[in-house]
C-alpha positions as semicolon CSV with decimal commas, in nm:
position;residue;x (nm);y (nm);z (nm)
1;X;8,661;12,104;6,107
2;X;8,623;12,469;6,169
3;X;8,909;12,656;6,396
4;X;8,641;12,719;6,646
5;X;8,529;12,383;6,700
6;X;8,909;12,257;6,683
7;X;8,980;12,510;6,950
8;X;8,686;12,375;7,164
9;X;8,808;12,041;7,118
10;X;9,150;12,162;7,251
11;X;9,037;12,342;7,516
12;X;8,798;11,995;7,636
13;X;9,048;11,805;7,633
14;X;9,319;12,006;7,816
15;X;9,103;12,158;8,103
16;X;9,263;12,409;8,258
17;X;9,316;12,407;8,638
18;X;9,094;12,599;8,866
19;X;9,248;12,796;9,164
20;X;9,250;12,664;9,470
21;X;9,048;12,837;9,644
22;X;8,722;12,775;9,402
23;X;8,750;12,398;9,490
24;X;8,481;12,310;9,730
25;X;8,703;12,027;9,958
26;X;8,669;11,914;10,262
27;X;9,008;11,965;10,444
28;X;9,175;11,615;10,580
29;X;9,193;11,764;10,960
30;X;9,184;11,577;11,288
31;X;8,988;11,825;11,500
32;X;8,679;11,972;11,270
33;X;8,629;12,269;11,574
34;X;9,010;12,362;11,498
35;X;8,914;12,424;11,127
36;X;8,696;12,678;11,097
37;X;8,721;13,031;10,984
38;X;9,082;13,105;10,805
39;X;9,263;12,803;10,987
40;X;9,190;12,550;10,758
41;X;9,456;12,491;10,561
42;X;9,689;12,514;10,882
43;X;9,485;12,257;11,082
44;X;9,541;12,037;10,734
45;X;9,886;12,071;10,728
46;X;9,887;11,999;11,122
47;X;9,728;11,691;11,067
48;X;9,952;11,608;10,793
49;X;10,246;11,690;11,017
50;X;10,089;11,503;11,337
51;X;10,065;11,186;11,098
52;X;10,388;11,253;10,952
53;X;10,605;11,301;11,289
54;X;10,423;10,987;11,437
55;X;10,549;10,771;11,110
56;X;10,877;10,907;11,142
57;X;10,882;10,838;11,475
58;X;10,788;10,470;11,453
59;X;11,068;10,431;11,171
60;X;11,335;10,574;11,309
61;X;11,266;10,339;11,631
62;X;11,216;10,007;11,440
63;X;11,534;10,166;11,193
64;X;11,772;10,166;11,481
65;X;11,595;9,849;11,625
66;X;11,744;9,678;11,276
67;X;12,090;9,806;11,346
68;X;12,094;9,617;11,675
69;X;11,975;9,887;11,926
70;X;11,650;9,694;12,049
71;X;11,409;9,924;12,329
72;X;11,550;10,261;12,243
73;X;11,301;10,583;12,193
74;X;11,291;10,803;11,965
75;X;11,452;11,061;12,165
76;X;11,751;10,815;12,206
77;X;11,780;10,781;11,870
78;X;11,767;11,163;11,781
79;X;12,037;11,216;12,053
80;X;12,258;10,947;11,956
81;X;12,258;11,053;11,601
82;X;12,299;11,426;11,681
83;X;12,610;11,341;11,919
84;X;12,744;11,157;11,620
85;X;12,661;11,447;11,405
86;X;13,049;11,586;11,247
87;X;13,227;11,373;11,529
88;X;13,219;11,640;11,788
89;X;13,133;11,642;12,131
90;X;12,854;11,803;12,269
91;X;12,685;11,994;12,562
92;X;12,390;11,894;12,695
93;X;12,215;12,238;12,673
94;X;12,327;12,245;12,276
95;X;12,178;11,895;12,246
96;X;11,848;12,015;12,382
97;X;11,884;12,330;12,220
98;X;11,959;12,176;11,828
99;X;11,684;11,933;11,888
100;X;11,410;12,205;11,980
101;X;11,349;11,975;12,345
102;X;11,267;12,237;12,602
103;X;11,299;11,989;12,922
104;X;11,696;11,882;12,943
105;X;11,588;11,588;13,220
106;X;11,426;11,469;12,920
107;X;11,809;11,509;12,693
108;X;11,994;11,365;12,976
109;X;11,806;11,078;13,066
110;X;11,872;10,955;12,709
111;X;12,268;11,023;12,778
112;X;12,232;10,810;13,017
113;X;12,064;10,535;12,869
114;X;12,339;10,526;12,584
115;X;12,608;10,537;12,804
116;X;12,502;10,234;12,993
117;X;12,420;10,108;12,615
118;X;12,810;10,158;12,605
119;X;12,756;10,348;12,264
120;X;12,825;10,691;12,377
121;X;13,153;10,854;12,631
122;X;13,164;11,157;12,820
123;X;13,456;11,386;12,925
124;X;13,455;11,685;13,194
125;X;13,608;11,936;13,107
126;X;13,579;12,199;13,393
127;X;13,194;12,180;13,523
128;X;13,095;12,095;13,133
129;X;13,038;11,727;13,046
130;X;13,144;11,681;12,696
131;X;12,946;11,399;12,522
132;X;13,062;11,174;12,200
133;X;13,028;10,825;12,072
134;X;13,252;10,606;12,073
135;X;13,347;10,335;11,822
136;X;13,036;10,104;11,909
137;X;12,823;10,417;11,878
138;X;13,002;10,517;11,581
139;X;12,910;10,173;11,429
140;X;12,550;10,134;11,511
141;X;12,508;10,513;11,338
142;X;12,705;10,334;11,067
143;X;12,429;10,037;11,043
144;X;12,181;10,259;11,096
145;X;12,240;10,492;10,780
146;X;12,329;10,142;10,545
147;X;11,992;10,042;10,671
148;X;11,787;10,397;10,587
149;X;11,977;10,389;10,243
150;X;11,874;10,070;10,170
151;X;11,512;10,033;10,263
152;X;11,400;10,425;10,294
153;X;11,639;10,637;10,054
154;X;11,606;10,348;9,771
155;X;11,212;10,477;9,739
156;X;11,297;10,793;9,669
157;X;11,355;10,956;9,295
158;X;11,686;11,094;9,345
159;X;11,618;11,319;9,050
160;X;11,656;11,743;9,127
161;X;11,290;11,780;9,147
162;X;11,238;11,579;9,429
163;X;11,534;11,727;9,608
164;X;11,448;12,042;9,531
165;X;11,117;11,984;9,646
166;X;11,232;11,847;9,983
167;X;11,465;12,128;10,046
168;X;11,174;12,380;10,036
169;X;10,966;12,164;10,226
170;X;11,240;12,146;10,467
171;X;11,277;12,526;10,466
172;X;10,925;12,561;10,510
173;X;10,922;12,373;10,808
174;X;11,144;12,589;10,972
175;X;10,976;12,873;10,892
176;X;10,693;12,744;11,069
177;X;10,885;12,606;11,351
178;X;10,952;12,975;11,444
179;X;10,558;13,081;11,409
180;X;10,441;12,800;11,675
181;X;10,766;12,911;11,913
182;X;10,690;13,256;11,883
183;X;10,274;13,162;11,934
184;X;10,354;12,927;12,246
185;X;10,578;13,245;12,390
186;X;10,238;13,443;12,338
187;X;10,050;13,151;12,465
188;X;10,217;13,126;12,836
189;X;10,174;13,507;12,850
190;X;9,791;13,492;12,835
């Protein structure tokens, strides 16, 4: 075989990748109209991220329903973990402001829930209400992690690629996070 031909053959087998954007695909959007022009690739990763919080969502909900905590929300479940967070208490306005919620009604209605769910305590100290769980609280965040490690962390890899990988895509996320606060600032001054 001639080192042309055995080149070719090489080359055949081992295509080599085309850039991305010479790939004629249709992106995977929810709303076509949203897509056009230079937004395509952000209306795909909306989508993706639409799909993505909405599985979450329903997880963490049924996760927590496992551990014993039937008819909570998602919220409630966010909050109660986040109290829990390094065992110290918390502020209301921090709670709303570490979670990204703009309404606090929204934050406090969920401290109340859990405290009449007996899982979380408060404590005033001067006109600031202090919120923590307490040991039933403690031990429902304690189910609910024994429960994510079994039946959601157990799928993963665990190898340094992935968690590399989900680091960035973490990282990424905040990034972004910023863009769509700083474009719905812009937004309510139009």
């Amino acid at each position: 075989m001639t080192k042309e031909k055995s080149s070719a053959k090489a080359n055949f087998a081992q295509p080599s990748p085309l850039p991305a954007n010479t790939v004629n695909k249709v992106p995977i959007v929810s709303s076509a109209h949203l897509a056009a022009g230079r937004s395509a690739e952000l209306s795909e990763f909306e989508f993706g991220m639409i799909i993505a919080n909405n599985a979450f969502n329903r997880w963490a909900v049924r996760c927590m329903s496992a551990a014993g905590m039937k008819d909570m929300t998602i919220t409630d479940v966010l909050v109660l973990h986040h109290i829990n967070h390094r065992a110290r208490e918390k502020k209301l306005a921090d709670i709303a402001f570490i979670l990204n919620i703009e309404d606090t009604h929204i934050v406090n209605y969920s401290l109340k829930k859990l405290q009449s769910l007996g899982l979380v305590k408060t404590e005033r100290r001067g006109k600031e209400v202090l919120y923590s769980t307490n040991e039933e609280g403690q031990a429902v965040c304690k189910r609910y992690y024994e429960i994510r490690e079994q039946v959601l962390v157990s799928g993963l890899t665990g190898d340094g690629t992935e968690s590399f990988e989900l680091s960035e895509l973490a990282r990424f996320l905040r990034i972004l996070s910023g863009l769509y606060d700083q474009a719905a600032r812009s937004a309510t001054s139009m």
